[in-house]
Backbone as CSV, one residue per row, in Angstrom:
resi,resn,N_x,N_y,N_z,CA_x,CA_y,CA_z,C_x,C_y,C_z
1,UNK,3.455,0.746,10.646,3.600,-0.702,10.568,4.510,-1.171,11.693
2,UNK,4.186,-2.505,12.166,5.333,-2.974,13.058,6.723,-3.382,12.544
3,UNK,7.340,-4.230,13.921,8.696,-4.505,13.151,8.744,-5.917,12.691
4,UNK,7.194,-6.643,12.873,7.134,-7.990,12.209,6.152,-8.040,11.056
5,UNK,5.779,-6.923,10.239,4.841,-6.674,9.441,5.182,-5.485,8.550
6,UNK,5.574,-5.969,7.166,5.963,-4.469,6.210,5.335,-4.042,5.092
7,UNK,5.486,-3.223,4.874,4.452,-2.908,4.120,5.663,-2.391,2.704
8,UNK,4.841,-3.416,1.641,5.761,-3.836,0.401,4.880,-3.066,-1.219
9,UNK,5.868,-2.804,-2.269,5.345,-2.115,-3.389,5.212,-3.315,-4.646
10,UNK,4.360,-2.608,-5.546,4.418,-3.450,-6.421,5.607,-4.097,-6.918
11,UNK,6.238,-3.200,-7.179,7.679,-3.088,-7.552,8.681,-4.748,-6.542
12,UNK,8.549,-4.926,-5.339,9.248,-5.783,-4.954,8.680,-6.652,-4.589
13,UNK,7.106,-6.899,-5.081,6.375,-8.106,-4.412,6.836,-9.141,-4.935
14,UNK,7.530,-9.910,-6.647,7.926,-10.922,-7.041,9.182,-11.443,-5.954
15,UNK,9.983,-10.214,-5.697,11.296,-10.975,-4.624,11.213,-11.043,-3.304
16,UNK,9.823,-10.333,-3.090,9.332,-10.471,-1.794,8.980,-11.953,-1.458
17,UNK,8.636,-12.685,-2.434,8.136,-13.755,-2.476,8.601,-14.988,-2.780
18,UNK,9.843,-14.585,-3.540,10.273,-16.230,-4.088,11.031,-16.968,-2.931
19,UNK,11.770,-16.276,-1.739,12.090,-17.176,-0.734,11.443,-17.350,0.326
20,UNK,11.442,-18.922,1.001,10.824,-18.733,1.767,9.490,-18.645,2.071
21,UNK,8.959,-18.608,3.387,7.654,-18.785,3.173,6.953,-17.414,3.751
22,UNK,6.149,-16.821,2.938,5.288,-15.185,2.878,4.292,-15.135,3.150
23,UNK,3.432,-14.481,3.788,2.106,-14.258,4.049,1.934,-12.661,3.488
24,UNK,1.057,-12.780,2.216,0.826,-11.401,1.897,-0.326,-11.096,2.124
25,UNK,-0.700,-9.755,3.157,-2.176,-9.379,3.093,-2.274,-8.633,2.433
26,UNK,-3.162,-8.459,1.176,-3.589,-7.606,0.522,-4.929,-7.101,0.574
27,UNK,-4.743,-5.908,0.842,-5.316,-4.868,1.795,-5.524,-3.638,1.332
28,UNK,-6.769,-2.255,1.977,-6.929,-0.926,1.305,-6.700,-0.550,2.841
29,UNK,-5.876,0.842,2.522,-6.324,1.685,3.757,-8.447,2.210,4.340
30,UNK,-8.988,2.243,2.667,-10.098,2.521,2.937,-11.433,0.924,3.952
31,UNK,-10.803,0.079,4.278,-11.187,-1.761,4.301,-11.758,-1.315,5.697
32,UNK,-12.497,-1.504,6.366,-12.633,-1.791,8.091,-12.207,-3.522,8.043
33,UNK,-12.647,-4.025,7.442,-11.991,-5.668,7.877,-10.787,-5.444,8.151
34,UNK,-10.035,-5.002,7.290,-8.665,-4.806,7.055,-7.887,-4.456,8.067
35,UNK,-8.744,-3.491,8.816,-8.248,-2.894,10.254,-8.308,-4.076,11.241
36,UNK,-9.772,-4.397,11.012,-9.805,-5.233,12.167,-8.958,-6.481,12.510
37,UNK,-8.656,-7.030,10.953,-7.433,-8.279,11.028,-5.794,-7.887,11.581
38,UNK,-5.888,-6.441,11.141,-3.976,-5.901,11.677,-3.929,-6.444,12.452
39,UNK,-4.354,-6.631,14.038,-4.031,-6.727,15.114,-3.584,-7.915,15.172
40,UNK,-4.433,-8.826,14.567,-4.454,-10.331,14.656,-3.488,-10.593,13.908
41,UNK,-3.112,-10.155,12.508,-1.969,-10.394,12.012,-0.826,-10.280,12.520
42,UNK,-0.676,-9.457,13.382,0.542,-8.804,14.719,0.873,-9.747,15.288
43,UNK,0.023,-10.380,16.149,0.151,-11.803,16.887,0.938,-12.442,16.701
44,UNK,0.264,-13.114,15.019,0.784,-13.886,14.621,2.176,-13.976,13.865
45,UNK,2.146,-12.182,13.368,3.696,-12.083,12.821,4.520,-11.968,14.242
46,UNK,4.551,-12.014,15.269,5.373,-12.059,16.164,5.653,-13.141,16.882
47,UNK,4.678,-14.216,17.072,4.721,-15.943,17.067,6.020,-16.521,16.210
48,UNK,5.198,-16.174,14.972,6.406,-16.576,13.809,7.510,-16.162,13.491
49,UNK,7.735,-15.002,13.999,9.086,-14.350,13.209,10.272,-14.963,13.373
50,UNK,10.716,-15.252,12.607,11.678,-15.659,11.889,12.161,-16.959,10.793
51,UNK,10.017,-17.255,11.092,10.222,-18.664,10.337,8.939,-18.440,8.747
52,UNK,8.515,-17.182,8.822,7.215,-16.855,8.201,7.592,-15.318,8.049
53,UNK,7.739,-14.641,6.965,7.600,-12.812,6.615,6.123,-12.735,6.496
54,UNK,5.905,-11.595,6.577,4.507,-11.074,7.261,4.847,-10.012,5.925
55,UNK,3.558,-9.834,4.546,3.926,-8.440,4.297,2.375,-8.022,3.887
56,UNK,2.544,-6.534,3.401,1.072,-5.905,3.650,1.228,-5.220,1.846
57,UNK,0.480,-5.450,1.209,0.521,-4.795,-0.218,-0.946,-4.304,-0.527
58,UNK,-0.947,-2.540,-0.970,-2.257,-2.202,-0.906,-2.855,-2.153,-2.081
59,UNK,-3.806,-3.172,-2.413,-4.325,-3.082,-3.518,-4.437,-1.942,-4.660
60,UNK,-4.747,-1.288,-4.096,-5.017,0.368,-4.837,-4.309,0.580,-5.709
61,UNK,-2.881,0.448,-4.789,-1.678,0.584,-5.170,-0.633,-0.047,-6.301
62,UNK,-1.303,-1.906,-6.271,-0.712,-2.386,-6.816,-1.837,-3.148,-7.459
63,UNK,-2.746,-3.043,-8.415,-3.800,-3.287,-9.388,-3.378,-4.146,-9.867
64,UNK,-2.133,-4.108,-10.712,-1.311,-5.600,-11.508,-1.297,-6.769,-10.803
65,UNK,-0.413,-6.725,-9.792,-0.725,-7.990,-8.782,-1.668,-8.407,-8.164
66,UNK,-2.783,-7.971,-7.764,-4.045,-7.997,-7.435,-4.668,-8.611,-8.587
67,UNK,-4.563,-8.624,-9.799,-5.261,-8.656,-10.978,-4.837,-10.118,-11.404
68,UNK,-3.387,-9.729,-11.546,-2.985,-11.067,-11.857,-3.044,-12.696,-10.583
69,UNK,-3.283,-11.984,-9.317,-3.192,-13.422,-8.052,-5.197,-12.681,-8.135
70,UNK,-5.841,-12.244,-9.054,-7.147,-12.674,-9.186,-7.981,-12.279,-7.330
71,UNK,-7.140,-11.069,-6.789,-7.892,-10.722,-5.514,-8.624,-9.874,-5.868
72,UNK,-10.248,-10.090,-5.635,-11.473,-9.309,-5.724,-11.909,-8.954,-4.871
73,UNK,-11.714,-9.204,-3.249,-12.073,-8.384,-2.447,-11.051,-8.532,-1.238
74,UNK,-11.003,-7.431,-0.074,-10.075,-7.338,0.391,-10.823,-7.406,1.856
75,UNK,-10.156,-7.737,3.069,-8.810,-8.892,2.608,-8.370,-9.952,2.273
76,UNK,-7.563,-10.097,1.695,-7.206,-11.633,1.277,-5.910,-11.669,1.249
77,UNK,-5.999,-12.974,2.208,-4.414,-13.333,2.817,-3.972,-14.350,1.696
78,UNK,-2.646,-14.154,0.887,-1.911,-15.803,0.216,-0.849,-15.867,0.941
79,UNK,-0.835,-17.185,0.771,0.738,-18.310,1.661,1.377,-18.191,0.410
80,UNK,3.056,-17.744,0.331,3.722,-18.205,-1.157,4.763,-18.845,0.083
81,UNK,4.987,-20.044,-0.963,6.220,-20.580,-0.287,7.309,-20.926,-1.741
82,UNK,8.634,-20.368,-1.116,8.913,-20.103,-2.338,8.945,-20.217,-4.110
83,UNK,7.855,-18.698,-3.682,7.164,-18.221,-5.139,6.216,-19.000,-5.265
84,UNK,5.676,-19.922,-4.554,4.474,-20.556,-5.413,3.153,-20.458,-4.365
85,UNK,2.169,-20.281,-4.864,0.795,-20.101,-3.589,0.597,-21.369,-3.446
86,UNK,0.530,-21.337,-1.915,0.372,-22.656,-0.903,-1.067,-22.185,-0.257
87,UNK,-1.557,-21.597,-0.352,-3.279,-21.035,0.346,-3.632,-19.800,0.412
88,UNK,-4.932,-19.637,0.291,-5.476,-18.333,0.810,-6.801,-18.236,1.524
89,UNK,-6.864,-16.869,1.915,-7.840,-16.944,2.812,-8.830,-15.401,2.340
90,UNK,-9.684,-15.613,2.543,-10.234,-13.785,2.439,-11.636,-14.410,3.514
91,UNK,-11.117,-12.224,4.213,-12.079,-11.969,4.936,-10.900,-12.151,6.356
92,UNK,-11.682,-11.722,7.013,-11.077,-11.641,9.101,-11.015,-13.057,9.022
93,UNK,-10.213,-13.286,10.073,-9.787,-14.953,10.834,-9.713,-13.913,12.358
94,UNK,-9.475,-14.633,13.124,-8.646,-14.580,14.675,-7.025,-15.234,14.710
95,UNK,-6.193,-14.060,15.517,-4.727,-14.866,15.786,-4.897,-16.398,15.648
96,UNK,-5.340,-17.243,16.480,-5.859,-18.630,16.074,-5.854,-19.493,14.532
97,UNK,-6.959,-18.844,13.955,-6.958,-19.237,12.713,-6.339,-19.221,11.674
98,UNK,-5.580,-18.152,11.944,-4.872,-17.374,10.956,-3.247,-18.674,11.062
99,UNK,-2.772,-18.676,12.241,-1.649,-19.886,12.568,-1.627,-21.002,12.475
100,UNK,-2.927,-21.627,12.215,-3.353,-22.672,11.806,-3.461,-22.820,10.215
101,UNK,-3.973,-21.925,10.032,-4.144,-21.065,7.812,-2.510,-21.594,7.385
102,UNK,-1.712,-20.539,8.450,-0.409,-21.002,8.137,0.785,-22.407,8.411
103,UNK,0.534,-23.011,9.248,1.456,-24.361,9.633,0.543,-24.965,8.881
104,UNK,-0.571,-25.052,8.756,-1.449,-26.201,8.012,-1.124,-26.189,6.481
105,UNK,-0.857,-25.049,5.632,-0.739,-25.072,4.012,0.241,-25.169,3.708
């Protein structure tokens, strides 16, 4: 993972989230989309940093939260701004879209 993109457990996704404004991709290592958006997510977590956390939670991994924010296929990006979902997205975007996904919600 980079140093503007972390990769977070079930366990700390509620405090991952209540400050501030979060972009969680939730994501499988097994996804090719998934791959293909990293890069673009990179971009954009490095545009933003310090005004937007960038984090990566792998479904697999964390079934509860997935279950409960109702993600059925991967990927799917949510905006929480503190603690509350401000948007989402599923499926690839481009650096572009993705910064727009975010200043816009």
């Amino acid at each position: 993972m980079s140093e503007h993109i972390k990769k977070i457990s079930e366990d700390h996704f509620e405090s991952t989230i209540q400050k501030g404004v979060t972009l969680v991709d939730f994501y499988a290592d097994w996804c090719g989309p998934c791959r293909v958006l990293t890069p673009h997510l990179e971009t954009v977590a490095k545009e933003l940093a310090g005004e937007v956390s960038f984090v990566k939670l792998d479904v697999d991994q964390a079934q509860k939260v997935a279950s409960t924010y109702q993600v059925t296929s991967v990927p799917t990006l949510i905006l929480f701004k503190d603690g509350k979902e401000k948007g989402r997205i599923v499926g690839v975007r481009d650096a572009k879209a993705l910064k727009e996904f975010i200043l816009n919600s």
